[in-house]
VOGU-3710 file (C-alpha; in Angstrom, 3 decimals, decimal comma):
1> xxxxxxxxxx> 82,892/-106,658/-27,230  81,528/-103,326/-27,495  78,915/-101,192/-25,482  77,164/-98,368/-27,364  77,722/-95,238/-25,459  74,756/-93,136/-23,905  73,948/-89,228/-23,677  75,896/-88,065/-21,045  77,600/-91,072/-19,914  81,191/-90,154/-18,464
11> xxxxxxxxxx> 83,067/-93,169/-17,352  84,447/-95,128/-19,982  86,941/-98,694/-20,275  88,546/-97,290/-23,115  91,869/-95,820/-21,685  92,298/-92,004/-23,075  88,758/-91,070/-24,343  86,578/-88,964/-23,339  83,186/-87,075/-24,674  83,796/-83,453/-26,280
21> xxxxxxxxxx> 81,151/-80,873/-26,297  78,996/-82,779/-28,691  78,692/-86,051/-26,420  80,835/-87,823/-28,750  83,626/-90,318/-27,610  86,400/-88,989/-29,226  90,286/-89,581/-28,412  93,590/-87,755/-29,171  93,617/-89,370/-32,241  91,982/-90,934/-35,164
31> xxxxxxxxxx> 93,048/-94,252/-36,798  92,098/-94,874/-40,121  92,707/-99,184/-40,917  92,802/-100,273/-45,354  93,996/-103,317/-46,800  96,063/-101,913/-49,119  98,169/-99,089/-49,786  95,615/-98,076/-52,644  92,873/-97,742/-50,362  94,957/-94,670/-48,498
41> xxxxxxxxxx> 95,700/-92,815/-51,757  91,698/-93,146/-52,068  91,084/-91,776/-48,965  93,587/-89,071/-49,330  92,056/-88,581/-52,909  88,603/-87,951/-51,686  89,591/-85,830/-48,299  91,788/-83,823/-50,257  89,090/-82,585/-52,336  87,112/-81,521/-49,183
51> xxxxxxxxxx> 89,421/-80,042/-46,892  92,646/-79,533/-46,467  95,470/-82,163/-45,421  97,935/-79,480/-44,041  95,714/-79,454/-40,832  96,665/-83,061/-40,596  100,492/-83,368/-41,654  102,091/-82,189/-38,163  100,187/-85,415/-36,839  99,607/-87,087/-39,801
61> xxxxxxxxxx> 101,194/-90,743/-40,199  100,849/-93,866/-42,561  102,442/-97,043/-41,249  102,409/-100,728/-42,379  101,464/-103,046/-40,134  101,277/-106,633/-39,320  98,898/-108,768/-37,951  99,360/-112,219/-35,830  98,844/-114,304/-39,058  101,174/-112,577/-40,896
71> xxxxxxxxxx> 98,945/-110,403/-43,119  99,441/-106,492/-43,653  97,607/-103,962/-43,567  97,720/-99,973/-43,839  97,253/-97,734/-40,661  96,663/-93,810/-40,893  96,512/-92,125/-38,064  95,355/-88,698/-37,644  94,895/-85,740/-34,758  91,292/-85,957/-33,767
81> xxxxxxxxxx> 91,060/-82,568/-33,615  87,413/-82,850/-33,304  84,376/-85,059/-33,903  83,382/-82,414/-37,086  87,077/-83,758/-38,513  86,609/-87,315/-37,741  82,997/-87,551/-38,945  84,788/-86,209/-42,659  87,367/-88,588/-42,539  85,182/-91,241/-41,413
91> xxxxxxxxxx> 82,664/-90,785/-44,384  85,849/-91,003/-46,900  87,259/-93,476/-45,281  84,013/-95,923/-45,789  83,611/-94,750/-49,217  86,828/-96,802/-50,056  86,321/-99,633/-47,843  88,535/-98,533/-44,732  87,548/-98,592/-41,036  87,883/-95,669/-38,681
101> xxxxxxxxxx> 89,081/-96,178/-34,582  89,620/-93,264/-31,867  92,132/-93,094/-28,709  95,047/-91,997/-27,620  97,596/-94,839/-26,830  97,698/-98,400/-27,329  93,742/-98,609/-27,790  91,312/-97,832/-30,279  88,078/-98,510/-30,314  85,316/-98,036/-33,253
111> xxxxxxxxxx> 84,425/-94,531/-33,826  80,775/-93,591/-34,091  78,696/-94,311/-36,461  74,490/-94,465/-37,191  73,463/-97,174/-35,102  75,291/-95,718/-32,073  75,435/-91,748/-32,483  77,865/-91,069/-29,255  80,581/-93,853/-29,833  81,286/-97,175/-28,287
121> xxxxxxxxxx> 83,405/-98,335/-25,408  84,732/-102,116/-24,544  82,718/-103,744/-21,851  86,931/-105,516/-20,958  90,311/-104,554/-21,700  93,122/-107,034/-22,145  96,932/-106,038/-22,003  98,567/-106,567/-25,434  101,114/-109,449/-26,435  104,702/-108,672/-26,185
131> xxxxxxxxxx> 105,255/-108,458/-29,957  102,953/-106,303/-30,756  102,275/-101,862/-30,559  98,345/-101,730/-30,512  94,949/-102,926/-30,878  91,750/-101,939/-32,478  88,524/-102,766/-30,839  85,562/-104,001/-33,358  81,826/-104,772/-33,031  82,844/-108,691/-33,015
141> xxxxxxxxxx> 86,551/-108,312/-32,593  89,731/-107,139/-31,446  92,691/-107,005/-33,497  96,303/-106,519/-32,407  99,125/-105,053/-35,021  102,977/-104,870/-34,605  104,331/-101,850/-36,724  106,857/-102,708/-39,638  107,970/-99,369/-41,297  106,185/-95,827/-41,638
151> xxxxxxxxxx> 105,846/-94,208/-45,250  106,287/-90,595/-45,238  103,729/-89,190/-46,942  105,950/-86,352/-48,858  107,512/-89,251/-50,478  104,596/-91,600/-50,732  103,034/-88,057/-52,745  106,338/-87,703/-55,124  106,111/-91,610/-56,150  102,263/-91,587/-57,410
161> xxxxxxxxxx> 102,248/-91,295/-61,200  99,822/-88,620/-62,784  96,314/-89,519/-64,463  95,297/-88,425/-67,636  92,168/-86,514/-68,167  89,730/-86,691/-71,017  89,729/-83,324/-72,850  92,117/-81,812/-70,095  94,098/-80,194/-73,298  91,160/-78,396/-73,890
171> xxxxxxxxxx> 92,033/-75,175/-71,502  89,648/-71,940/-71,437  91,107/-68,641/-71,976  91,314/-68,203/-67,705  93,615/-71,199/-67,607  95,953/-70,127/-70,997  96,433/-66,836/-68,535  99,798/-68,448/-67,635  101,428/-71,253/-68,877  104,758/-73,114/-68,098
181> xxxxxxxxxx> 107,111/-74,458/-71,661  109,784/-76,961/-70,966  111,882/-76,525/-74,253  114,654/-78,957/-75,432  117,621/-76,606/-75,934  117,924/-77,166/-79,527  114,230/-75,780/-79,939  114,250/-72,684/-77,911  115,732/-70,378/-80,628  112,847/-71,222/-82,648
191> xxxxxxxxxx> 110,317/-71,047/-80,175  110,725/-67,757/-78,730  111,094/-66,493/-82,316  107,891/-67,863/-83,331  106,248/-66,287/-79,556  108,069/-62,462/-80,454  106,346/-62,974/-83,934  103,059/-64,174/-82,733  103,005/-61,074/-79,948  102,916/-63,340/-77,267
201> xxxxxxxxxx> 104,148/-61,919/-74,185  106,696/-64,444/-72,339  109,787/-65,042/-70,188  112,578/-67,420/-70,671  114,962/-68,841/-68,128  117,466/-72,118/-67,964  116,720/-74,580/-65,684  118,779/-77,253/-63,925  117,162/-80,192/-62,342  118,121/-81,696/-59,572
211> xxxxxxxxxx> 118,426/-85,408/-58,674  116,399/-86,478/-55,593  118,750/-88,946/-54,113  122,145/-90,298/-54,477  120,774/-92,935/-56,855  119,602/-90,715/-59,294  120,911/-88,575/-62,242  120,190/-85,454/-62,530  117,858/-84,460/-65,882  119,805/-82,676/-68,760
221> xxxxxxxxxx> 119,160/-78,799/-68,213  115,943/-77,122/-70,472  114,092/-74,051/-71,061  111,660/-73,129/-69,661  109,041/-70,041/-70,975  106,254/-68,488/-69,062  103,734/-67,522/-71,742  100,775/-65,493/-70,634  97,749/-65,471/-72,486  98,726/-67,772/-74,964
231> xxxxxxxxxx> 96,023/-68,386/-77,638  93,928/-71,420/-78,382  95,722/-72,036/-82,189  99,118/-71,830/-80,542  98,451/-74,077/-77,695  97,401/-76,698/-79,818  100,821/-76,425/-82,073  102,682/-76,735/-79,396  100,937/-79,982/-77,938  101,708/-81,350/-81,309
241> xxxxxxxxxx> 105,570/-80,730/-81,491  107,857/-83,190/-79,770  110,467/-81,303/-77,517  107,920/-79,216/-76,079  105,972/-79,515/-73,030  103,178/-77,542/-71,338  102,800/-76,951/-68,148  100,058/-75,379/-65,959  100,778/-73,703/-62,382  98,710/-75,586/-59,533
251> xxxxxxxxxx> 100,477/-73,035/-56,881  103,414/-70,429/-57,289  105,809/-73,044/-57,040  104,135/-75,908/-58,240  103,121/-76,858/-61,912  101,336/-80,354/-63,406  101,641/-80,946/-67,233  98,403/-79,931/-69,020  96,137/-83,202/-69,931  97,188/-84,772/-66,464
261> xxxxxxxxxx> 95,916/-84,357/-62,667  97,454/-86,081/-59,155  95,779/-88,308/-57,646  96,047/-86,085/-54,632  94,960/-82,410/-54,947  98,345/-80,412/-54,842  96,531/-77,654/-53,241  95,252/-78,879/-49,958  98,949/-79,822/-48,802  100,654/-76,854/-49,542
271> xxxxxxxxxx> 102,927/-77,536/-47,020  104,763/-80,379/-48,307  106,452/-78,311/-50,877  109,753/-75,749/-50,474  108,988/-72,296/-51,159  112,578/-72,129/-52,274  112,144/-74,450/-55,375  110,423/-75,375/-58,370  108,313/-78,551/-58,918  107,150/-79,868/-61,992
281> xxxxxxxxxx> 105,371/-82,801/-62,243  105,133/-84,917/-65,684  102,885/-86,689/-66,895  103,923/-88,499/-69,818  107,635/-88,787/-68,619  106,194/-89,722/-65,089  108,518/-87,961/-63,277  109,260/-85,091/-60,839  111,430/-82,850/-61,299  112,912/-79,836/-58,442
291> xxxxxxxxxx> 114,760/-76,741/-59,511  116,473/-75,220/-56,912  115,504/-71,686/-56,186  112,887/-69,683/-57,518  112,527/-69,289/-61,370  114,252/-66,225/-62,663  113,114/-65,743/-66,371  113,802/-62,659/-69,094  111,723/-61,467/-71,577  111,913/-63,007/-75,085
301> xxxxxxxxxx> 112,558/-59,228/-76,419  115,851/-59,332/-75,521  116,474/-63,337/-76,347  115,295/-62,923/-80,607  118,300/-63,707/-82,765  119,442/-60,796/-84,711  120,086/-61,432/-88,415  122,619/-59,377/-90,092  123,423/-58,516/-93,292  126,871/-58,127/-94,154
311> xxxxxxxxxx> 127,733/-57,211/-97,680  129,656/-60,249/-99,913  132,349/-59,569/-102,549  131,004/-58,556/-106,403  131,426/-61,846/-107,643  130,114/-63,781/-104,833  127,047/-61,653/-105,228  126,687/-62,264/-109,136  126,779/-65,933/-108,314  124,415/-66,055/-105,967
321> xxxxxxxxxx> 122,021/-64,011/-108,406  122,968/-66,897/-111,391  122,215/-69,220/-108,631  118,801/-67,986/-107,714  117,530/-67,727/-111,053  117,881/-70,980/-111,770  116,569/-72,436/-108,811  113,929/-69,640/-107,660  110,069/-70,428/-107,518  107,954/-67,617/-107,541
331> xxxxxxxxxx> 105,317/-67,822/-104,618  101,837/-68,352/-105,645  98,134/-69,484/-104,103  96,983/-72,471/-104,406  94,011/-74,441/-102,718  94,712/-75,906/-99,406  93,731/-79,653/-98,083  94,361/-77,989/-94,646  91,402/-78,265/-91,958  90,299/-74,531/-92,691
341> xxxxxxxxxx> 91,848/-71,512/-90,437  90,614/-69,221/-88,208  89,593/-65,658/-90,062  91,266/-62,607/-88,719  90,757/-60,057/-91,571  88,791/-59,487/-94,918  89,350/-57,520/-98,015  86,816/-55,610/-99,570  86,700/-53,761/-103,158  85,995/-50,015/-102,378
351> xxxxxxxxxx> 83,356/-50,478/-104,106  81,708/-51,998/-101,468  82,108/-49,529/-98,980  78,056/-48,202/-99,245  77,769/-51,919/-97,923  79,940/-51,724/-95,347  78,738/-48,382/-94,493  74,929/-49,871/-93,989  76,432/-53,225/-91,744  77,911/-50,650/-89,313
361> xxxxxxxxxx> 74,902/-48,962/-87,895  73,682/-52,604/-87,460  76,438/-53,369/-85,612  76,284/-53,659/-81,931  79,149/-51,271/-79,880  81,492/-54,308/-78,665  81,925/-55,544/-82,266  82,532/-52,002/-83,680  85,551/-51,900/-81,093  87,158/-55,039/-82,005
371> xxxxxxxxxx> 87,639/-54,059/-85,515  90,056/-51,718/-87,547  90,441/-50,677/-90,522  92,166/-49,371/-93,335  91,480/-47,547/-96,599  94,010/-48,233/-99,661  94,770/-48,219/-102,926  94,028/-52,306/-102,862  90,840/-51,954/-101,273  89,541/-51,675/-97,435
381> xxxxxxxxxx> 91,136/-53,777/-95,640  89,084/-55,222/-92,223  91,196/-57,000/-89,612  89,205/-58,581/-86,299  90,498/-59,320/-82,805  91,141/-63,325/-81,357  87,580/-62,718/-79,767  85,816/-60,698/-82,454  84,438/-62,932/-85,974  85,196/-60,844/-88,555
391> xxxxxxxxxx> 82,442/-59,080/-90,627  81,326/-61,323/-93,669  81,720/-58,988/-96,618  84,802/-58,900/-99,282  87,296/-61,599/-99,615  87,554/-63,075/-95,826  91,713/-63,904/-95,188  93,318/-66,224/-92,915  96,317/-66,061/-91,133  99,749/-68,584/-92,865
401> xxxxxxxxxx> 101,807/-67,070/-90,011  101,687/-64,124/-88,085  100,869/-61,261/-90,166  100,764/-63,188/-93,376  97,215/-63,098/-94,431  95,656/-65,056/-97,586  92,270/-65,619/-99,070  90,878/-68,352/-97,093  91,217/-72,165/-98,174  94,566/-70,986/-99,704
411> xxxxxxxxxx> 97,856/-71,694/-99,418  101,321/-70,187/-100,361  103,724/-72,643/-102,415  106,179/-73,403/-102,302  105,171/-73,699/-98,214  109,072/-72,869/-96,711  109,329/-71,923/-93,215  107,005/-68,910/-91,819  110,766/-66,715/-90,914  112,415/-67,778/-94,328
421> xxxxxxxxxx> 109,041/-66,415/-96,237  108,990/-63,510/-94,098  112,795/-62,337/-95,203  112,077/-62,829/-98,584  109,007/-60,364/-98,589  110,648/-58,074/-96,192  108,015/-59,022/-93,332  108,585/-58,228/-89,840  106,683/-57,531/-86,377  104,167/-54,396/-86,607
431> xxxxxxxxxx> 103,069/-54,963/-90,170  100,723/-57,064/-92,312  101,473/-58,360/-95,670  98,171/-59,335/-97,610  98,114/-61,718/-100,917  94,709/-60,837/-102,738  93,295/-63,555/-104,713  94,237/-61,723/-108,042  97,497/-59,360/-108,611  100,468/-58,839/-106,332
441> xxxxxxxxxx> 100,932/-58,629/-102,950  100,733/-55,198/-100,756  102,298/-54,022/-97,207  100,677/-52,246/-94,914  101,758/-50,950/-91,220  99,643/-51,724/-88,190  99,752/-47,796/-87,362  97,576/-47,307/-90,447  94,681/-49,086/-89,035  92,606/-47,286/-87,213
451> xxxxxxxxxx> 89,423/-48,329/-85,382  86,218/-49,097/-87,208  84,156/-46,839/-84,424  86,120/-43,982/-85,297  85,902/-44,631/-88,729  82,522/-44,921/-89,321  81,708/-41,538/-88,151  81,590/-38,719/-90,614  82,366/-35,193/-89,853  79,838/-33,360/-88,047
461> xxxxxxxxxx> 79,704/-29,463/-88,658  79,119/-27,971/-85,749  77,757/-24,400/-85,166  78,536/-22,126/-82,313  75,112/-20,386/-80,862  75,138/-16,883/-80,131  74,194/-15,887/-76,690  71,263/-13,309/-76,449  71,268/-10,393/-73,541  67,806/-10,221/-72,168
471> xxxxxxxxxx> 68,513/-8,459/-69,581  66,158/-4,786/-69,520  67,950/-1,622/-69,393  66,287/1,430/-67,112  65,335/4,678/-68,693  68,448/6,711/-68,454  65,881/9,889/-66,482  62,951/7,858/-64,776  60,069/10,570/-64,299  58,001/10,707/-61,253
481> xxxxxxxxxx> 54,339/11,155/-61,878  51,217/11,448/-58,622  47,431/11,243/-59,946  44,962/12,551/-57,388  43,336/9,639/-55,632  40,425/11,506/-54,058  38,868/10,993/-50,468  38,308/7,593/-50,972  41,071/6,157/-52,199  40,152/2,152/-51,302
491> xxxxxxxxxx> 37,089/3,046/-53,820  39,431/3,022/-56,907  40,660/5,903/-58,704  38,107/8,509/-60,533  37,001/8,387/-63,349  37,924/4,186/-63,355  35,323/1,576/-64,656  34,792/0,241/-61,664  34,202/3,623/-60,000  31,700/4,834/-62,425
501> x> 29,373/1,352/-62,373
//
């Protein structure tokens, strides 16, 4: 049976517990009692959340254990470091339908809660049956366990599979900062192409899994990419294509695949993890993988395939030209069942530029610098930032691929591969190639556009002022000249106004 503990009270039954500075009974440590193994990843769930579980893994342990009628149940015992820590893991605990004990040895008796503020103690102690390690004291009750194995909780964290979160695809533009890809191999030519194209500014590295225990094979080796800032459209392409996986970094060695969470936040038991590898953690695959040693990627510049043109025999050339005019398609617009794109540019007549002219001192300052602009012989050309909308004037143009604009709800056919049109029209990074609605296509470099702020402002003439001297010259011969001032001099001078009235 229990005895609620009073203010001050220092002797206690209980072997090993004593009151701390709050007049709480408290011992050495905490036990924490569940029913099932699920009720301690609930608990570690919720704490985990709160605080942080490194301050508990040097003491931290989760054992099965086994009662006198055979049952188990699941025992986590923690350093009671003090009553501020217990009262936490005592409020989690309940949440989930677990009890919470404190002592030091053998015995454990119920920790506080609102019906006795300062603890209990047993009004008797009993020694414990041979077969068993320890006993927990209750309100009603005392129940004896015999320990059958311990889980260690770096495994027990490696073997819970990942849940998926509603919308979690759905990152902001803080979290597309810096992104993880896990390529196949037979994709990664392709997709670094289509980053270089896209300006995308990323790292590439080969990584080797490692198998984490004799049982186990080792994972085929893969690419992996760190793309920073990688935009919304791109994201969602990529989350779309089998063979390629996203991942987003938890800590600098650890990395979850976007849409998925642990049960357990990563963060809060830091610890656990080598500093010296790599962990990813799928989602889909549910699996875990470790690369040994820290990830040592190179920029994309210097992985983009090189295409070169080496010059064919006469005849092989003649054939090929017979070839391609029977089978070539010229490329034309057509209307596009496509959900519609994002617009990045507009083309307006030059005609239009008194319009234009009027929008810009309407304008506030932060959309004047996201735009540039071009004059041409095609028209003015607008093109907008990601996070700019583009002014709505002219003939507003989507992006096919990067650089490839065309008047929006159009579409190029035949549709080949973004590269393979790109070669054709002689297309490459630093340059835009627009198709108007009517007539052919034109070129034009990205150096050519220039900002719309700086555009907008005519010349201004002008004038330089001419400074004036004021300053008063002296007579080159000053002349001295005394008046009489008579006898009484305070009375004025004669012959003065003043003098005469």
């Amino acid at each position: 049976m229990l005895e609620r503990v009073a203010l001050g009270q220092a002797r206690f039954m209980t072997p090993g517990v004593a009151p701390d500075s709050r007049g709480v009974v408290l011992g050495r440590y905490a036990v924490v009692v569940f029913p099932t193994l699920e009720g301690v990843v609930s608990w570690l769930r919720l704490y985990s959340s709160e605080s942080s579980i490194d301050e508990l893994l040097p003491s931290l342990s989760i054992t099965r254990a086994r009662t006198p009628l055979r049952s188990r149940e699941m025992v986590v015992q923690i350093p009671a470091t003090s009553s501020y820590a217990v009262d936490r893991a005592a409020r989690c605990a309940r949440l989930v339908g677990g009890a919470v004990y404190t002592g030091t040895s053998k015995h454990f008796v119920k920790y506080r809660d609102e019906r006795s503020p300062y603890g209990y103690d047993v009004s008797e102690i009993e020694s414990l049956p041979a077969d068993t390690d320890f006993a927990v004291h209750g309100e009603a009750f005392t129940q004896v366990y015999a320990q059958e194995d311990e889980i260690a909780f770096d495994k027990l964290l490696f073997r819970l599979s990942l849940r998926r979160i509603p919308g979690g695809v759905k990152l902001t533009s803080d979290q597309r900062k810096d992104l993880l890809l896990v390529v196949a191999p037979g994709l990664g030519d392709r997709v670094i192409h289509y980053l270089w194209r896209n300006r995308v500014e990323a790292a590439a590295g080969l990584a080797h899994p490692q198998a984490q225990s004799a049982f186990d094979d080792a994972h085929a080796a893969y690419l992996i990419i760190r793309a920073q800032k990688l935009p919304s459209r791109i994201l969602s392409l990529f989350l779309d294509t089998p063979g390629v996986d996203i991942f987003q970094q938890v800590t600098s060695n650890v990395a979850v695949e976007v849409g998925y969470a642990h049960m357990i936040d990563l963060t809060s038991c830091a610890s656990v993890f080598d500093t010296q590898r790599s962990y990813l953690f799928w989602g889909g695959k549910d699996r875990v993988d470790v690369l040994g040693g820290s990830l040592e990627l190179s920029d994309i510049a210097g992985l983009t395939r090189l295409d070169l043109d080496i010059e064919r025999p006469p005849e092989q050339r003649e054939l090929t030209m017979e070839l391609s005019e029977t089978v070539s398609v010229p490329i034309q617009l057509s209307p596009s069942m496509a959900p519609p794109r994002h617009v990045v540019a507009t083309l307006l007549p030059r005609e239009q530029g008194p319009w234009l002219k009027r929008l810009v001192f309407l304008l506030p300052q932060a959309s004047l610098r996201g735009h540039r602009v071009a004059v041409t012989d095609h028209g003015i050309l607008l093109v907008a930032d990601d996070e700019i909308d583009v002014i709505p004037l002219g003939q507003l143009l989507a992006e096919a691929a990067a650089g490839l604009l065309v008047p929006l709800g159009m579409d190029l056919v035949p549709r080949v591969a973004p590269d393979v049109l790109a070669r054709a029209l002689g297309h490459g990074a630093g340059m835009y190639t627009v198709f108007p609605p009517s007539g052919a296509p034109f070129q034009i470099g990205e150096h050519a556009l220039v900002p719309l702020e700086r555009r907008a402002l005519a010349q201004i003439d002008v004038a330089e002022a001419e400074p004036i001297d004021t300053r008063i010259e002296p007579p080159s011969e000053p002349t001295l000249k005394n008046d009489p001032v008579g006898r009484f001099a305070l009375w004025r001078f004669p012959g003065s106004p003043e003098r005469e009235s």
